[in-house]
N, C-alpha and C positions, 0 to 999 in steps of 0.2 A: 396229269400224272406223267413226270417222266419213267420213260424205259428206256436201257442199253442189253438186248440180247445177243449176247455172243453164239454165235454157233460155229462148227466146221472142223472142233476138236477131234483126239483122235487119235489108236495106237499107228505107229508110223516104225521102220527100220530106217536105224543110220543110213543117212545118206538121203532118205524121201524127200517129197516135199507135202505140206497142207496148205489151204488157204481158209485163213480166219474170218468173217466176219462177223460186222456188231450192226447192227439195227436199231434205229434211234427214233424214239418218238417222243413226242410231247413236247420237244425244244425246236428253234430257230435254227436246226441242224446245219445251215449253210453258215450261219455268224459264231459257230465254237471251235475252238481247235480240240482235236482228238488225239486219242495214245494208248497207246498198248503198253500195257503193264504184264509182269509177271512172277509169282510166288515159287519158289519151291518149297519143298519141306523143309522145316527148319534155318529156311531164310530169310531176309527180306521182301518185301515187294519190290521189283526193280525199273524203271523206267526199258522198252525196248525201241521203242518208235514212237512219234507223232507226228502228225501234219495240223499246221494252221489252217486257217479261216481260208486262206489264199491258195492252199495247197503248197507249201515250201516243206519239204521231210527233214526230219532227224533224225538219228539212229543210235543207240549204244552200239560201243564199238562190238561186243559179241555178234550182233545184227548186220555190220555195214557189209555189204558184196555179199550177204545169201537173203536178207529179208529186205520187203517191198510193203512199206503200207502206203495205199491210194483213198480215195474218197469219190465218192458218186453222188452228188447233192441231190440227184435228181428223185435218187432212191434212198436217202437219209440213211446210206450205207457207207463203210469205211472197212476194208478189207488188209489185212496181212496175209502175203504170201512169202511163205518161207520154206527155204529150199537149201539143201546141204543140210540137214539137218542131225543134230547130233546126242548122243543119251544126256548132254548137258542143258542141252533144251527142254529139257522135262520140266512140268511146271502147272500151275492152273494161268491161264492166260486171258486176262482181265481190260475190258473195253471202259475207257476216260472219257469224259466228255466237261468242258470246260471252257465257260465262258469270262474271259477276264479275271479279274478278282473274286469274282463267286463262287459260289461251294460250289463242288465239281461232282459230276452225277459217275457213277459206277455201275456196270452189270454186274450180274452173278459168277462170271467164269464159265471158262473151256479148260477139260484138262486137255493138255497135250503129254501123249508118254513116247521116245523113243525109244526103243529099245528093239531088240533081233531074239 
């Protein structure tokens, strides 16, 4: 049975930082590439980051110069740290997992709220 548990969420003031992590079991966790997604109310789901198989990052441009996501194979972990944080970051923030053309596994969310 796969599982992606996100944990790390969390009220934060403008300007904080968190660090996210997702927790991955039941899969080949070193052969998937991963991503961070994110909801707001009444939005979208949005793509924020992922890393390959190899570790090469991407970023939505809201993301590039404050958020960092990495990968740990060792610990079938993949973390975002996000820093400069803003009340537009508010969101539930949702851990990807995805191996090529196969259906892609999902946690259940972290809310993040910033606010002061």
């Amino acid at each position: 049975q796969v599982q992606l548990v996100e944990s790390g969420g969390g009220l934060v003031q403008p300007g904080g930082s968190l660090r996210l992590s997702c927790a991955a079991s039941g899969i080949t966790f070193r052969l998937y590439a991963m991503a961070w997604y994110r909801q707001a109310p009444g939005k979208q789901r949005e793509l924020v980051a992922s890393i390959t198989a190899g570790g090469d990052t991407n970023y939505a441009d809201s993301a590039k110069g404050r958020f960092t996501m990495s990968r740990d194979n060792a610990k079938n972990t993949v973390f975002l740290q996000m820093n400069s944080l803003k009340p537009e970051d508010t969101a539930v923030y949702y851990c990807n997992a995805q191996l090529g053309v196969t259906r892609p596994y999902w946690g259940q969310g972290t809310q993040v709220t910033v606010s002061s």
